[in-house]
N, C-alpha and C positions, 0 to 999 in steps of 0.2 A: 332393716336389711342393708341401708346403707353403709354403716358401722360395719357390717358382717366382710361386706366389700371391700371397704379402706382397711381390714385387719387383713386380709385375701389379697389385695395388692401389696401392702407393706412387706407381709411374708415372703411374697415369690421377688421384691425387690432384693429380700437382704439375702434370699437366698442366688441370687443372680450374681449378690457382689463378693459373698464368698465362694462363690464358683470361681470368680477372676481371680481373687486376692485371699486365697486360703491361708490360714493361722498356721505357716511352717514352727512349730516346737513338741517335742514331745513331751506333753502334758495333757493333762485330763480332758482342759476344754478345747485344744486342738484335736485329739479324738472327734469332738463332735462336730470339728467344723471340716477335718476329714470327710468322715460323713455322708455331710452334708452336701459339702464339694462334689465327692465322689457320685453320689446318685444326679447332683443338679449338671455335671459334665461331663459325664457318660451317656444321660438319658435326657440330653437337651431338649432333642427335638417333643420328647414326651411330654418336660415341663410347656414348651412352646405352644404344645398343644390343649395342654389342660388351661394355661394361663388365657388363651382365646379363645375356650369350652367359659371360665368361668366369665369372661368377660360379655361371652353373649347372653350367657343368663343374668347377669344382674342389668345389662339393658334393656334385655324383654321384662324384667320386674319394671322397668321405668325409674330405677336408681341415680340414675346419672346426672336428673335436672336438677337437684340440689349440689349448693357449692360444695359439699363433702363428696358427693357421688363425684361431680368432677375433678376436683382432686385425686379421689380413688379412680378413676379413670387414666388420667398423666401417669399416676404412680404405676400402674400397670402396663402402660405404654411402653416408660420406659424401662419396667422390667423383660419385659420383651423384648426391646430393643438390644439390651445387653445379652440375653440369651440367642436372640440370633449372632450377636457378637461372637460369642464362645463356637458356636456353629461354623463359623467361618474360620476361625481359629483350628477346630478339629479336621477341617475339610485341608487344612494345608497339610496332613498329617504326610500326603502322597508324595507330595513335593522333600517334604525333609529324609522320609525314607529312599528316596531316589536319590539325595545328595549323599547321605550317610554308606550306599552300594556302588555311587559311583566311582571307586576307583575297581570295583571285580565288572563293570561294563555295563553296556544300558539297558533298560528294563525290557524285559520282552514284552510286545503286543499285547496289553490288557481291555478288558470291558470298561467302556465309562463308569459304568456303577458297580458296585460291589458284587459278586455273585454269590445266588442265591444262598449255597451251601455256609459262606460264611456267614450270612445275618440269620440265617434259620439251622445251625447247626441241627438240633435235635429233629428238625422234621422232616431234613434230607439226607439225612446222614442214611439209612436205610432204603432211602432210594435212587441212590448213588452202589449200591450192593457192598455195602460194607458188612463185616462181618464182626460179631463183637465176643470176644471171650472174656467173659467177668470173675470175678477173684480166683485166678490160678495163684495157688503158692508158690512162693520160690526160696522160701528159707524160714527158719526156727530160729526166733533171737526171744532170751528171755520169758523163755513157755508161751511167746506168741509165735500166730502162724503169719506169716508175713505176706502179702497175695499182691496182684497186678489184675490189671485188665488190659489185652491185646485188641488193637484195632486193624483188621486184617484185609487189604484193598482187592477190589476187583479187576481194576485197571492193568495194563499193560506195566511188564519194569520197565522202569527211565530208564532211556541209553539204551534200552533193547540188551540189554544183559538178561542177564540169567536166575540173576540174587540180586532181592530188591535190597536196598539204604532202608535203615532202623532209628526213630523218636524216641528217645524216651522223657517224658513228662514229667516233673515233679512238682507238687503242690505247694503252695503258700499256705500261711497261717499261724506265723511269729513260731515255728518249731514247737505249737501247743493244740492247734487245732486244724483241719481243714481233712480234706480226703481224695482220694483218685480220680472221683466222679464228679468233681467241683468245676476245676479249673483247665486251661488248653484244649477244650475241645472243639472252640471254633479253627486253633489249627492244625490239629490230631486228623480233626475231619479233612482239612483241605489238602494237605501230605500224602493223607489217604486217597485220594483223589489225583494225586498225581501220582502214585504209587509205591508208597513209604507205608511201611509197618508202625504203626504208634504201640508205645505200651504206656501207661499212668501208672504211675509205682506209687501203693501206702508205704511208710516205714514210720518206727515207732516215735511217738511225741512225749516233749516233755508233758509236766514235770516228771512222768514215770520214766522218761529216757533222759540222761544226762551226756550231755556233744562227748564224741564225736561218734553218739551214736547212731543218730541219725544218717551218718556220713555211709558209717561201716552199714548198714541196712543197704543204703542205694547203691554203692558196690558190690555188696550181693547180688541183687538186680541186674547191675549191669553185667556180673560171671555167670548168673543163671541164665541173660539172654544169649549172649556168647556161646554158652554151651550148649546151647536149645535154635541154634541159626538153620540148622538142617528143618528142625520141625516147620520155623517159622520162614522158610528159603529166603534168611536176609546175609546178608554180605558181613561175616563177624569181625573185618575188618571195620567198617566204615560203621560204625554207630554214634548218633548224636544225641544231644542232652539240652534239653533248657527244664523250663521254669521262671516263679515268681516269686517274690517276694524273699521266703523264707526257701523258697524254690530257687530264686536266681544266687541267693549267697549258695544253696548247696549244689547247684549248677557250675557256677565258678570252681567250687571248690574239687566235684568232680574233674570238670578238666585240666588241674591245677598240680591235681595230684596221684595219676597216673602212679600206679605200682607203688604208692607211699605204704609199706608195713603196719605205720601207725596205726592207720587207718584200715585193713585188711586182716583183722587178727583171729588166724585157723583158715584164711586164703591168701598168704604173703604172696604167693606164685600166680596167683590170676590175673590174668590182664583186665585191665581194668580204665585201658586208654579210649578216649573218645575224639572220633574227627572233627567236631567242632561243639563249639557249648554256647547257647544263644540265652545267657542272665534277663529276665525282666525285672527293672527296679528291686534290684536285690540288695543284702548289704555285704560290704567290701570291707571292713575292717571293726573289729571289736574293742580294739585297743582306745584307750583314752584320748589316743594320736586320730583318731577320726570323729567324724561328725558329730555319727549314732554314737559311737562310745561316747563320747564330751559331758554326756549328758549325764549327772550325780544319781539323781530316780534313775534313769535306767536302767543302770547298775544295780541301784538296792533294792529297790521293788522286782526286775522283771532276770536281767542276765545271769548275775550272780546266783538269786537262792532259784532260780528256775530251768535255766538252762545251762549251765556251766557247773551248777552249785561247786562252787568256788571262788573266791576274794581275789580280784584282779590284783591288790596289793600285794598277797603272800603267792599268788603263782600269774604271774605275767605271760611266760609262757605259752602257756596254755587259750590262755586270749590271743597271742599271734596264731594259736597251731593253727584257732578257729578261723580266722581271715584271711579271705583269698589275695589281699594286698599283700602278704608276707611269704607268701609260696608263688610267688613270679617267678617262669625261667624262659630261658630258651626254647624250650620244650616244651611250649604251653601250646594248645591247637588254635588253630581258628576262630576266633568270637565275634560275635553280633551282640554288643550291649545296648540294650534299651530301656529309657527312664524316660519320666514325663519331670519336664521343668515343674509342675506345680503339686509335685509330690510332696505330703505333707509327713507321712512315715518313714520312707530311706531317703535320706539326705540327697540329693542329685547331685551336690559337690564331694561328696565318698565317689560317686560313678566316673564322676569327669575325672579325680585322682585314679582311681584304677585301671582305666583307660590309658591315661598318659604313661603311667608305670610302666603299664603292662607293655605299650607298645615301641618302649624305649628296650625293653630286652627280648622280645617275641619275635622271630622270622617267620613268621606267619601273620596272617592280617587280622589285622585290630579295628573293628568296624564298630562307630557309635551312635547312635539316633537317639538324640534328645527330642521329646515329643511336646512340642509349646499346647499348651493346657491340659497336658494330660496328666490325672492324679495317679493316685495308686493303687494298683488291681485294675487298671482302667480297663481290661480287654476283657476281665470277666464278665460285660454284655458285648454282645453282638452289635457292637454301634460302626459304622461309617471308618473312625479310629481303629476300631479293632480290625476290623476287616482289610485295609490298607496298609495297616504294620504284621497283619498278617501274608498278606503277598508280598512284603518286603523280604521277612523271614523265609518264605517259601524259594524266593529267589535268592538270597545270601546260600541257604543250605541245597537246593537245587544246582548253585556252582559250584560246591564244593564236592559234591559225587559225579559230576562234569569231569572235573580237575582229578577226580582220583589216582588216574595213571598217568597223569600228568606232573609229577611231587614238580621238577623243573618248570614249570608253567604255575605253578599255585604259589610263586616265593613273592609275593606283593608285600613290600619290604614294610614292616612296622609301625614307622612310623611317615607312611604315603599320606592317609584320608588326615585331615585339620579335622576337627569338633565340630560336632553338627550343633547349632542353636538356633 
């Protein structure tokens, strides 16, 4: 058993140091130390717990009085030691989200600890009297039915208006996999609670969809909810958009591109604008000229024959249309970009370029929170992290329907907030 022990500490050591020091390259065995990251620093306190579950059993076995057992012992000490590290590292997440809002004003009166609704989305969400509409259609692309799910609140409207502000949601999943019911619903729920309509939008994946059709899907979405604001008594002015991943590139690209034809083909006339777009570690550029493009495999294995099916060499093009670093204007809305420094899938310095771009030509404000140890998809558990960069979200988008009749009071010049790190 002792062996069993020192093999039980080694493990939770090296998963402790790839937690800290994750393999940033897009290759096979950075995959796994993604991972690996991702579950050991998201669900820290889980590993913290199992690592001193498995440490009491091998001292009630009496393992420890051999020099190997204490070895295995140190080893496990100090992989705990590192994992509470990481702990302290996610706990500052409060502090960076507060820097990153402070130029729209100071945080309102919170709870010391997270409440309950965000670490327990699925168990309160129904006792909070939320209401849930599950795959409603909203459009026919390519003999599929295209469908959403509406999260529809109990609460009072913000502002004591009339017509509540509208979420919509869009999933991750490299534009090949993922679904509506997956991902943002620790803050679909919490919106909902403050009294925001959520919707989670499907739209079609590769490789059976080829860009930008996934675009022209979530435009649909966002003209079927426009057109459907009476049902849903939301405000068809003010609706908002995030996302992750494969969500945050077509979150950007949403608010980016407002009324663009290309992108709208058989609805050139629908509006199609959003009052603010809140990207989670998305990516920001396809071109060769960024991060994620730089990379040779990316291209030939996954961009090209998968999601573009096209040769960045013969249509270049087409690789800026897809990147929201190439469609910056004046007219871009209000964003809240958020990325974890130890992201090992979107590049963080794509984000920080996008940022600085973006907020050199935008009259509207450019708000970024880089989050120190956070990887990628970090918020898809209910951790401590999530729940704090969710109340950050909640109050970036809570001051922009503040501001709505305010346009003269929301002009927080572009480039006001420095980089949050």
């Amino acid at each position: 058993m002792v062996w069993v022990f020192l093999a039980v500490s080694v493990l939770g050591l090296l998963h402790a140091i790839n937690g800290l020091f994750p393999r940033k390259a897009l290759t096979p065995f950075a995959l796994g130390s993604f991972m690996a990251a991702w579950l050991t620093n998201e669900l820290v306190w889980h590993h913290l717990f199992m690592g001193l579950l498995w440490t009491a059993l091998f001292v009630s076995l009496g393992v420890v009085g051999s020099p190997v057992g204490l070895v295995a012992l140190a080893i496990m000490a100090v992989a705990e030691g590192l994992l509470l590290y990481s702990a302290r590292i996610g706990h500052r997440t409060a502090a960076v989200m507060q820097e990153a809002l402070a130029p729209i004003g100071p945080p309102p009166v919170g709870p010391r600890f997270p409440r309950l609704h965000l670490v327990f989305p699925f168990l309160v969400g129904r006792r909070r009297g939320l209401q849930k509409q599950r795959d409603v259609p909203y459009a026919v692309a390519a003999g599929r039915t295209l469908k959403l799910d509406a999260t529809i609140p109990s609460a009072p409207v913000p502002g004591g208006g009339t017509r509540r502000p509208a979420l919509i949601q869009i999933h991750g999943g490299g534009w090949v996999i993922g679904d509506k019911r997956e991902q943002g619903l620790p803050l679909l729920t919490h919106m909902a609670a403050q009294g925001w309509v959520g919707f989670n939008v499907n739209y079609r994946l590769s490789p059976a969809a080829t860009f930008p059709d996934h675009l022209v899907d979530l435009k649909a979405a966002l003209a079927w909810i426009r057109q459907h604001a009476d049902a849903y008594n939301i405000d068809p002015d003010f609706i908002c958009v995030t996302g992750g991943s494969a969500g945050g590139h077509l979150t950007a690209l949403m608010g980016l591109t407002a009324g663009d034809p290309r992108f709208q083909p058989g609805f050139e006339d629908a509006d199609t604008s959003v009052a603010a777009a809140v990207p989670f570690y998305g990516i920001y550029d396809f071109t060769p000229d960024g991060t994620f493009g730089s990379h040779a495999e990316m291209y030939r294995r996954f961009l090209e024959p998968i999601v573009m099916k096209a040769f960045v060499a013969d249509e270049p093009r087409r690789f800026e249309e897809a990147s929201p670093v190439h469609h910056l204007s004046e007219s871009a809305p209000a964003f809240l970009v958020v990325h974890g420094d130890h992201d090992t899938l979107a590049p963080v310095e794509d984000a920080r370029i996008f940022v600085e771009r973006l907020r050199a030509v935008s009259t509207q404000p450019v708000l970024y929170a880089e989050l120190p140890g956070a990887e990628h998809a970090f918020e898809v558990f209910p951790s401590e992290r999530t729940a704090r960069t969710v109340e950050g979200v909640a109050q970036f988008l809570s001051d922009r329907w503040e501001r709505r009749h305010a346009p003269q009071e929301a002009g927080l010049h572009a480039d006001a907030p420095a980089l949050v790190e």
